[in-house]
N, C-alpha and C positions, 0 to 999 in steps of 0.2 A: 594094274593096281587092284588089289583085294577090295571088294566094297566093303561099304562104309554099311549099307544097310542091305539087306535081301527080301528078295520078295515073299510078302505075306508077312512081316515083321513086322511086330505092333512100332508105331511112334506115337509121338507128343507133340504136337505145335501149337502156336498160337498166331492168331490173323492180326494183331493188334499192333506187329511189328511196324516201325520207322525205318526207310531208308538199307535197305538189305546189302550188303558188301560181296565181293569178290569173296567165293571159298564158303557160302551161306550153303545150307541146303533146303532147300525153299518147297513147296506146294503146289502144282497148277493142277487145272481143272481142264481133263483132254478137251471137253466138249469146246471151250473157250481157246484154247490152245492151234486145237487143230480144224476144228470145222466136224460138220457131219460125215459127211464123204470121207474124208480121210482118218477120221475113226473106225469107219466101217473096217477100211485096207487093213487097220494097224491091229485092229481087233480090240481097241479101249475105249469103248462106248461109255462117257458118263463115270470114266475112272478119274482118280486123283494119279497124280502120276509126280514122282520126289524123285530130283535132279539137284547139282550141286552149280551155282554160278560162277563162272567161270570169267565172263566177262561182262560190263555195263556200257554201254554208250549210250547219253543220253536217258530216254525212257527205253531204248530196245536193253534185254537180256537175253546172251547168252547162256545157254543149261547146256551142260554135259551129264555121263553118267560116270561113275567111279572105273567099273569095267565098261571101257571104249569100244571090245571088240563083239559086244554084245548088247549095247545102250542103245534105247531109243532115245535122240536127241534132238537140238540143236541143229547139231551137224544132218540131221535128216527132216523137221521141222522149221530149221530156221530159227532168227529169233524172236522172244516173246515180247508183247508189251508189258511194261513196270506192272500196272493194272491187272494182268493175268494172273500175279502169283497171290497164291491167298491162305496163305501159311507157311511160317518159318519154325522147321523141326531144331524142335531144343532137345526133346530125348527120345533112346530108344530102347523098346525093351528086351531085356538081355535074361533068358530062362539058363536056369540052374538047381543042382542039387537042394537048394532052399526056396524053390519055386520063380515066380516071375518077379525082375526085377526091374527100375527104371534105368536110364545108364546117359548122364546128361554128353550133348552133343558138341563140338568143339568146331566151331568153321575152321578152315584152312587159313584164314586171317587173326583168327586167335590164336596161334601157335608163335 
């Protein structure tokens, strides 16, 4: 699958979000996510790191990445607690011949 966003792509979120859905594309904070140690490995020390939910049980969530064969995820992380994520992207921005623009986000459950 084509991602959705690429890296070093400005977005928009906001933390103030309720209750995140299946298909959201959500915020975590590696340090939280992963521990110190396993930053070091991954090379995301103190990054924000935008994955799309894929599954909820309970308070654990599942994150994936758009491109599978090159995401860090879930599938190598495991899952997060609800608490971990701390922002939900609503836009992204999208540069062009009329300079930079904002370009609102569509979860996979809004479709």
């Amino acid at each position: 699958m084509t991602p959705t966003l690429y890296p070093g792509q400005d977005v928009l979120s906001v933390n103030w979000f309720v209750n995140p859905k299946v298909g959201d594309i959500v915020v975590i904070n590696s340090k939280q996510a992963f521990g110190s140690e396993a930053q070091a490995r991954r090379g995301t020390v103190n990054r924000e790191i935008i994955k799309r939910i894929q599954k909820i049980d309970g308070d654990q969530v599942w994150l994936e990445g758009d491109n599978k064969q090159e995401s860090i995820d879930s599938r190598d992380f495991g899952p997060i607690n609800m608490d971990q994520i701390v922002g939900k992207v609503i836009y992204q921005g999208i540069y062009g011949r009329k300079g930079r623009t904002l370009k609102p986000i569509k979860s996979i459950s809004s479709y």
